[in-house]
C-alpha positions in Angstrom: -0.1 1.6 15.8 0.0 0.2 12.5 -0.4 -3.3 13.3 -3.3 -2.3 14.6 -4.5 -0.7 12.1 -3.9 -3.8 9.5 -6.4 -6.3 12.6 -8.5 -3.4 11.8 -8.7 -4.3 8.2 -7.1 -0.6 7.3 -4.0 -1.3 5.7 -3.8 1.9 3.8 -3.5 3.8 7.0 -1.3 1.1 8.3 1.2 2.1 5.0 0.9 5.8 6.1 2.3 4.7 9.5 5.0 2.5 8.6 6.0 5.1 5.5 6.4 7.8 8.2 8.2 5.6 10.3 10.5 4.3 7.6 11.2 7.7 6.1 12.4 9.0 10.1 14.5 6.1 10.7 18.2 5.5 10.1 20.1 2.5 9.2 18.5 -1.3 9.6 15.3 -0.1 10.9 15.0 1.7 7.5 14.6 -1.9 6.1 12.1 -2.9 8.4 9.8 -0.1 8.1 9.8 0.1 4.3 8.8 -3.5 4.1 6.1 -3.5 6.6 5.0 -0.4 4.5 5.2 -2.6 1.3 2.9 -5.4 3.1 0.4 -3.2 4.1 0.2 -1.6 0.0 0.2 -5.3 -0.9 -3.2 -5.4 1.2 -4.3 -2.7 0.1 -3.9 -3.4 -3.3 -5.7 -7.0 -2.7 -8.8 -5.1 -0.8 -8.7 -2.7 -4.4 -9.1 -5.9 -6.4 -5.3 -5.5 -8.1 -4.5 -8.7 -7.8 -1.5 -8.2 -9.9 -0.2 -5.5 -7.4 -1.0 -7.3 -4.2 1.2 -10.3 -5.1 4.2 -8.0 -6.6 4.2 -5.9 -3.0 3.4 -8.4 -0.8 6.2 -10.8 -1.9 8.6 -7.5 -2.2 7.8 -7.0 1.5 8.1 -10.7 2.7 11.3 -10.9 1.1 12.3 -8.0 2.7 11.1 -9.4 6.2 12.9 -12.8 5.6 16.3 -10.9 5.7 15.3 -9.9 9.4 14.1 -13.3 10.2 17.2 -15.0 9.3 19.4 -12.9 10.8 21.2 -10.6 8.0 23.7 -8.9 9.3 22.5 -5.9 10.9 19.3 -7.2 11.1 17.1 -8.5 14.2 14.5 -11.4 13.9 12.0 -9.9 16.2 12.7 -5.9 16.5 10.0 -4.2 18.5 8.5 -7.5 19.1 7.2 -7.6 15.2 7.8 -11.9 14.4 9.4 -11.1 10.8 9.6 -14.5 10.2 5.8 -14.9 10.9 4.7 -11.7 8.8 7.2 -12.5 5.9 5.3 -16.3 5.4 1.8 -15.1 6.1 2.5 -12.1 3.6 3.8 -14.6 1.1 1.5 -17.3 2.0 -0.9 -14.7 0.7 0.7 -14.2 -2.4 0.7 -17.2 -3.3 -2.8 -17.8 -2.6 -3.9 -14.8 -4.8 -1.8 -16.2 -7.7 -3.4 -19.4 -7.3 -6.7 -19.1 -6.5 -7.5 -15.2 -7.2 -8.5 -12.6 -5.2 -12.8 -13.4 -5.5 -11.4 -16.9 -3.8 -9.7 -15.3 -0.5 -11.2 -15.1 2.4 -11.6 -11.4 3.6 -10.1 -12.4 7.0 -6.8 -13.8 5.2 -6.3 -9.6 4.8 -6.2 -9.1 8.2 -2.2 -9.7 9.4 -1.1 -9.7 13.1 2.8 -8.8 13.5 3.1 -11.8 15.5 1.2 -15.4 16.3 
């Protein structure tokens, strides 16, 4: 549910959904949850015009996701189908951008974030 609600363009209610999630589960998935919840802030933060915040979260959650992708103990690349390799560079992909080029400069379609290609 919420990666469709960040195709949707609703990444706040995305966070609410992956907060909930994160918050019930135990162990590894704990991980996974909190950074898909840290992702969708990140967005939410860029649609806000916080630039400042969006990069901070959204590289905090695609750090987070990297550890999935490349295999940390405990951790597995593609739980519940979510491609955390594809999420982690897209988020930081985006990041970057915003650094770079600002938040006027992004394409409002660069905010919506599929969980896999």
């Amino acid at each position: 549910m919420g990666g469709a609600l960040l195709l949707e363009g609703r990444p706040f209610e995305a966070h609410e959904v992956f907060e909930d999630t994160w918050k019930a589960a135990d162990g590894a998935e704990r991980g996974l949850w909190r950074a898909l919840a840290q992702v969708a802030v990140g967005l939410t933060h860029a649609r806000r015009g916080n630039p400042r915040g969006a990069v901070t979260l959204l590289r905090r959650g695609a750090a987070s996701l990297a550890g999935y992708a490349s295999g940390e103990p405990g951790a597995t690349a593609r739980p519940y189908s979510i491609d955390t390799g594809y999420v982690a560079a897209r988020a930081g992909g985006l990041a970057d951008q915003i650094e770079r080029e600002g938040l006027e400069h992004v394409s409002p379609d660069a905010f919506l974030l599929r969980l896999r290609p």
